[in-house]
C-alpha atoms as one frame of an Amber mdcrd trajectory, in Angstrom:
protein
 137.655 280.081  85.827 134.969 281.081  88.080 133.019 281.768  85.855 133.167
 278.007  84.338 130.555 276.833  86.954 127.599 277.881  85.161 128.973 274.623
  83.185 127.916 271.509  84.471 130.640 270.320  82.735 133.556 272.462  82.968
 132.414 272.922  86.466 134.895 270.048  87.454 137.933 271.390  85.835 137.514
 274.947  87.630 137.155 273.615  91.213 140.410 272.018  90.559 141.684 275.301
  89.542 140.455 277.093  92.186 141.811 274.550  95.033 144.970 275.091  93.330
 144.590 278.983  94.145 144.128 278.904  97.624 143.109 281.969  99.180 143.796
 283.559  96.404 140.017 282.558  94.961 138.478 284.137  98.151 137.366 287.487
  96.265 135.896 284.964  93.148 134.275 282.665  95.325 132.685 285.560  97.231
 131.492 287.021  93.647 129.943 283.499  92.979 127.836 283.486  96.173 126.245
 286.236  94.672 125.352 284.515  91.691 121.499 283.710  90.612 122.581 280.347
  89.512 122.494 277.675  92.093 124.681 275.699  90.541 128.171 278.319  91.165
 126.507 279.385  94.475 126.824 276.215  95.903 130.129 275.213  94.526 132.004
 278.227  95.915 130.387 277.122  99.058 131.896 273.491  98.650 135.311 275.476
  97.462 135.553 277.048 101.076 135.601 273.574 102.729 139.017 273.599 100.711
 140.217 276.832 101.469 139.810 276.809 105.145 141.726 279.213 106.987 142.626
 282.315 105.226 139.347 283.123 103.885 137.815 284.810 106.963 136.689 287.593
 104.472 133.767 285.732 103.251 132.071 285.438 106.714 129.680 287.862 105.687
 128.516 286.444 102.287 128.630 283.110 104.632 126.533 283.559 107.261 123.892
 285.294 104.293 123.756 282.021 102.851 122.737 279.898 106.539 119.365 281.883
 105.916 118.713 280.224 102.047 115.461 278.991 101.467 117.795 275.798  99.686
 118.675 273.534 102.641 121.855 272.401 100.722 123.031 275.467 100.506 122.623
 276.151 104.142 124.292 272.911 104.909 127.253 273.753 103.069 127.200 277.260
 104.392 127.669 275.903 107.819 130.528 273.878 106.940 132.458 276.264 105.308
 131.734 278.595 108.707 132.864 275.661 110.775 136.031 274.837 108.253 137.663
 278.520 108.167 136.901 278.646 111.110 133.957 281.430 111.609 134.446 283.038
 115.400 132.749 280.883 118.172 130.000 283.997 118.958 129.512 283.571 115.112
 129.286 279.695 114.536 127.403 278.626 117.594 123.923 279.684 116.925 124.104
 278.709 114.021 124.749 275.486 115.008 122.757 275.346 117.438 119.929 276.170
 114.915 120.816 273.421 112.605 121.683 270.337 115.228 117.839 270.438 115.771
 116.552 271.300 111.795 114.754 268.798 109.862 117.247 268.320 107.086 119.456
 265.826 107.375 122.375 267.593 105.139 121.761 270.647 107.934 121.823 268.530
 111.197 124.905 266.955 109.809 126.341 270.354 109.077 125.498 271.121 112.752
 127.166 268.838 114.476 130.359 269.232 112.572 130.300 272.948 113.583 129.779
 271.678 117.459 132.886 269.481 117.173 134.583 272.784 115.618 133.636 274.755
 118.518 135.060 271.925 121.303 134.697 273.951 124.804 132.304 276.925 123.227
 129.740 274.445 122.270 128.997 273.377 126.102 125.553 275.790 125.958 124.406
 273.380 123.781 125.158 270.030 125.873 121.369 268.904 126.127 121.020 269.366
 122.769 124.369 267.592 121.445 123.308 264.430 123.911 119.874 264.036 122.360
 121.573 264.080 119.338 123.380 261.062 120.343 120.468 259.102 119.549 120.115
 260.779 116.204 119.008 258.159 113.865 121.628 259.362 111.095 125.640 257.882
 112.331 127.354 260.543 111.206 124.766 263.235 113.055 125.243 260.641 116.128
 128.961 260.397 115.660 129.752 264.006 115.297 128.378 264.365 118.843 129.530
 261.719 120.476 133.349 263.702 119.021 131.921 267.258 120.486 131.368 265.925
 123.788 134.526 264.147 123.625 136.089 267.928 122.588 134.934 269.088 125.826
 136.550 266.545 128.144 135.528 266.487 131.609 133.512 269.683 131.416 130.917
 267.371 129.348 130.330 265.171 132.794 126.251 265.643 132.107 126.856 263.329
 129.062 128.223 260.862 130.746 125.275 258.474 131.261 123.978 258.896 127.981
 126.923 258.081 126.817 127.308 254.475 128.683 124.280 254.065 127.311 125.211
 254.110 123.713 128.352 252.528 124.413 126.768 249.039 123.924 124.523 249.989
 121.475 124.086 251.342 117.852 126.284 251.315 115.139 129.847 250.907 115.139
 130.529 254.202 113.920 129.031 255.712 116.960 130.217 253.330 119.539 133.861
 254.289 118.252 133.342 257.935 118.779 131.862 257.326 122.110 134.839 255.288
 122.869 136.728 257.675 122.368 134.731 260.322 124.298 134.856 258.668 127.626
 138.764 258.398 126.962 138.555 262.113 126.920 136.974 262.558 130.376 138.985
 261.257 132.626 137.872 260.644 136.564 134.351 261.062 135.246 134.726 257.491
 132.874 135.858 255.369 135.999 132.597 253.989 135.908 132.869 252.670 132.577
 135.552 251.293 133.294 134.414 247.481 133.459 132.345 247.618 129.758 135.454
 249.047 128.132 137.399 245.910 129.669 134.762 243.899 128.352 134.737 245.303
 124.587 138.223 245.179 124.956 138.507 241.391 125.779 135.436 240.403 123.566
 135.234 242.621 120.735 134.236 243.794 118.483 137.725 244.035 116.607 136.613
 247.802 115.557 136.364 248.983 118.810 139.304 247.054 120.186 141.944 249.554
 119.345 139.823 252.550 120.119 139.619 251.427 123.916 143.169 250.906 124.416
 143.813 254.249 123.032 141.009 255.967 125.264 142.118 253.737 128.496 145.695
 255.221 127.974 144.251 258.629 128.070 142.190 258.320 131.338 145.904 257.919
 132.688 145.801 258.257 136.843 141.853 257.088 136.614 142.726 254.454 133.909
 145.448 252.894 136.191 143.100 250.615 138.526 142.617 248.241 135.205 145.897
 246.899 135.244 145.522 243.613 136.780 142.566 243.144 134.466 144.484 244.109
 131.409 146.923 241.228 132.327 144.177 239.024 132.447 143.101 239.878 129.544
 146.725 239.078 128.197 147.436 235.401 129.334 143.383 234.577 128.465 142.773
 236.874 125.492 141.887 236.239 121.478 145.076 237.589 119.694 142.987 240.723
 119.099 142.211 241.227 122.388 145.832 240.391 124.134 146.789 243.144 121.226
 144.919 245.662 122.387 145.171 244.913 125.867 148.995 244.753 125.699 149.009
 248.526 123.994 146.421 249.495 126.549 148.964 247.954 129.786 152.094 249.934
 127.596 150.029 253.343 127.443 148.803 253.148 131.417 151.821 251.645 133.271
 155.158 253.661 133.421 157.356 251.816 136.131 160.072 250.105 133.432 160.587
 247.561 136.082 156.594 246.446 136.038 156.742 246.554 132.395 159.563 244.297
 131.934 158.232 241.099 133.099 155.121 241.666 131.559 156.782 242.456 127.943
 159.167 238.964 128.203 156.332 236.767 128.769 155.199 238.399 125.152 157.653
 237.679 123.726 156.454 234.071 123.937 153.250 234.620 122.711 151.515 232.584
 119.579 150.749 235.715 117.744 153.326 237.629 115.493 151.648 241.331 116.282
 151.757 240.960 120.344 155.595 239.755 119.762 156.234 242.422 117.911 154.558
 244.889 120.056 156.471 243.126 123.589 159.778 243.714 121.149 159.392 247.216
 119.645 158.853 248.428 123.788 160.959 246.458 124.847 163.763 248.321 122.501
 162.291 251.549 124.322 163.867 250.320 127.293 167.239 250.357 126.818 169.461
 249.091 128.183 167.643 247.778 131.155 165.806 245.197 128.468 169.508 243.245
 128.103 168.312 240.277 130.895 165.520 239.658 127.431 168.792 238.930 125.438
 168.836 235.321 125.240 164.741 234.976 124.260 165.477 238.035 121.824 168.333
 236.236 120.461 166.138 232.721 119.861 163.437 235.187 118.086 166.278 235.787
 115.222 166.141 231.912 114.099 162.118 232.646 112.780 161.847 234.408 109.763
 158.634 236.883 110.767 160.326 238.114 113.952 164.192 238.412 113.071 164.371
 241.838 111.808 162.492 242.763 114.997 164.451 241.230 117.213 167.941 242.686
 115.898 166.356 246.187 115.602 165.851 245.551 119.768 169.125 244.245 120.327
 170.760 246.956 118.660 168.470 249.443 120.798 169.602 247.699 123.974 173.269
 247.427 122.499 173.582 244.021 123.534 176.813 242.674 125.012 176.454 238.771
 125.429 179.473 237.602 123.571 178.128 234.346 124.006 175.187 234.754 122.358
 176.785 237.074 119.940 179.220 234.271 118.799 176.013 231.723 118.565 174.781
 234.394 116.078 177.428 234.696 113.258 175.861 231.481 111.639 172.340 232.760
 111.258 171.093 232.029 107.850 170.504 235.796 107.473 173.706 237.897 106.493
 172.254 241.027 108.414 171.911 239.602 111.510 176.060 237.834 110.928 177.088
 241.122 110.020 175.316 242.767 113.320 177.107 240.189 115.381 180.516 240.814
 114.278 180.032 244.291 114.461 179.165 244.193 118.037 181.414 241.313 119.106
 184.306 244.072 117.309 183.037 247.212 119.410 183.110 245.201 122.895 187.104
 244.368 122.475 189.402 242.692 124.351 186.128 240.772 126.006 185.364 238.643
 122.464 188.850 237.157 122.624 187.142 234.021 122.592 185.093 234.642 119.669
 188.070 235.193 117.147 187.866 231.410 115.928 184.637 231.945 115.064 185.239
 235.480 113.719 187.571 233.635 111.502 185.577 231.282 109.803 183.586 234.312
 108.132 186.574 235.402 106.244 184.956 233.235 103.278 181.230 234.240 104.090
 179.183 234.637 100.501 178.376 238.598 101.488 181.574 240.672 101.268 179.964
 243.239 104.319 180.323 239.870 106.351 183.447 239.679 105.726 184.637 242.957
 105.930 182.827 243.136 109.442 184.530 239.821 110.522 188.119 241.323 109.426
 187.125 244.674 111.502 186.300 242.652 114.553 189.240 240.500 114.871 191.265
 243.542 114.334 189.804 245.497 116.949 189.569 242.593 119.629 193.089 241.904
 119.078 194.070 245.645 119.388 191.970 245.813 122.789 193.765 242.711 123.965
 197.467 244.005 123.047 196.291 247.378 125.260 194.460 245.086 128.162 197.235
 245.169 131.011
């Protein structure tokens, strides 16, 4: 097999082979990276991207090829170094060599090995921030996600950071994002432009400040008021995100009731479906949201949302229950008979309409409606 990538051709069918191996190709790849053809050298190197941990034993043979004349091969080289991966004494001057080379395939390379690294790669902070403004995204990117890997101890990056938060591509304004959700108390200055991409856009961006706000937690917090702002003036995109960024900061159950029922209102099917899903988190403490959760089974898009929640909050309106057993849709009859049957004795006055399902079209209705009078009749006999 290994021998198949002197082919151009057959070179296909033997990395397929050899992914299939595992770490059982380590000693063949190893004999290919001492191969004169360039061609098998530099697939085994691509091969060890696959094989990842496990193949420590080609460290060696690895770190030989950083030093080829062929930048490619150094590139992929690196990778595989950062992929297994190589020890952080091993990999970081290596990538500290490369995040400033002239190649593009190397600098690349580079910074993927500083996002491998995380903590150990905080030597090389001035360099990973210059390469911020790298003029290739994915060089740019990759160190936007090291400093991110580094958290708070990155707090020298900050500013450049900010900086690039408003500008480039989107790629990179993503990662950066995400980098300032990563460094807590040092990000509370940024605070206000991550409010304002998340109430104006761009759409790309939207999600990936509502996840990084959550993570700022404690220093995230002081947004709140804004974030319900953001929900009663929003785009649907942007009352969204802001509505998963309120659900990921605020914990009290009692704040985030009032804020998920007026939600449950709202024009857009995602936010109604977000209010409902956390809303079924709550428990039981959600039931005062039974009678708008109850109108939300007559449309269509949000029924099977709604009676996922109101099982969740095992509801125990019979009132509202009883209004339910004529709902076009059989699931949500046969939830309400259920339910009226498991709270007993207190359904009496359900039973007449109970009744009336005894000829519904879906036999489960039926056999549900049967159950229910059965067991609010036995509760009643029992009551004293």
């Amino acid at each position: 097999v290994a021998a198949s990538f002197a082919s151009e051709q057959r070179s296909s069918w033997a990395a397929e082979c050899l992914r299939e191996l595992g770490t059982e190709t380590v000693p063949a790849l190893i004999g290919m990276l001492h191969s004169s053809d360039a061609h098998s050298r530099k697939a085994a190197l691509a091969l060890f991207k696959q094989v990842g941990t496990g193949a420590d034993a080609a460290l060696p043979e690895l770190q030989q090829a950083v030093n080829s004349s062929d930048s490619k091969e150094r590139a992929l080289a690196i990778e595989a170094m950062a992929t297994i991966p190589a020890p952080a004494q091993d990999l970081f001057p290596i990538a500290e060599a490369a995040l400033t080379a002239d190649d593009l395939a190397v600098r690349r390379a580079g910074a993927i090995a500083m996002v491998v690294l995380q903590k150990a790669a905080r030597p090389a902070l001035p360099l990973i921030i210059r390469a911020l403004d790298d003029e290739d995204a994915i060089v740019a990117s990759n160190a936007a996600r090291a400093i991110g890997s580094m958290g708070p101890a990155a707090e020298l990056a900050f500013e450049a950071l900010q900086n690039r938060l408003q500008n480039g591509p989107l790629p990179v304004r993503l990662e950066v994002v995400r980098a300032l959700g990563m460094m807590g108390e040092v990000s509370k200055p940024v605070l206000p432009g991550l409010l304002q991409i998340l109430a104006e856009g761009p759409k790309e961006l939207q999600t990936a400040v509502s996840e990084s706000l959550g993570n700022l937690g404690a220093a995230g917090r002081g947004v709140l008021p804004e974030l319900k702002t953001i929900l009663d003036l929003g785009t649907p995109d942007a009352r969204f995100a802001a509505l998963d960024a309120y659900l990921r900061l605020e914990e009290d159950a009692s704040e985030r009731f009032p804020v998920l029922t007026n939600r449950l209102a709202d024009v857009d099917t995602a936010v109604r479906h977000l209010a409902m899903d956390s809303l079924g988190n709550l428990g039981r403490r959600a039931q005062p949201a039974e009678p708008q959760l109850f109108a939300l089974l007559a449309a269509p898009e949000d029924r099977s949302e709604a009676l996922g929640v109101l099982r969740s909050i095992r509801t125990s309106d019979v009132e509202l229950l009883t209004g339910a057993l004529t709902n076009e849709d059989w699931l949500v009859r046969q939830f309400a008979a259920d339910r009226l049957g498991q709270l007993g004795a207190r359904s009496t006055n359900a039973i007449p309409e109970l009744q009336k399902l005894r000829n519904d079209k879906e036999d489960s209705v039926q056999r549900a409606a049967r159950s229910a009078v059965r067991n609010i009749q036995q509760a009643a006999r029992k009551k004293p």
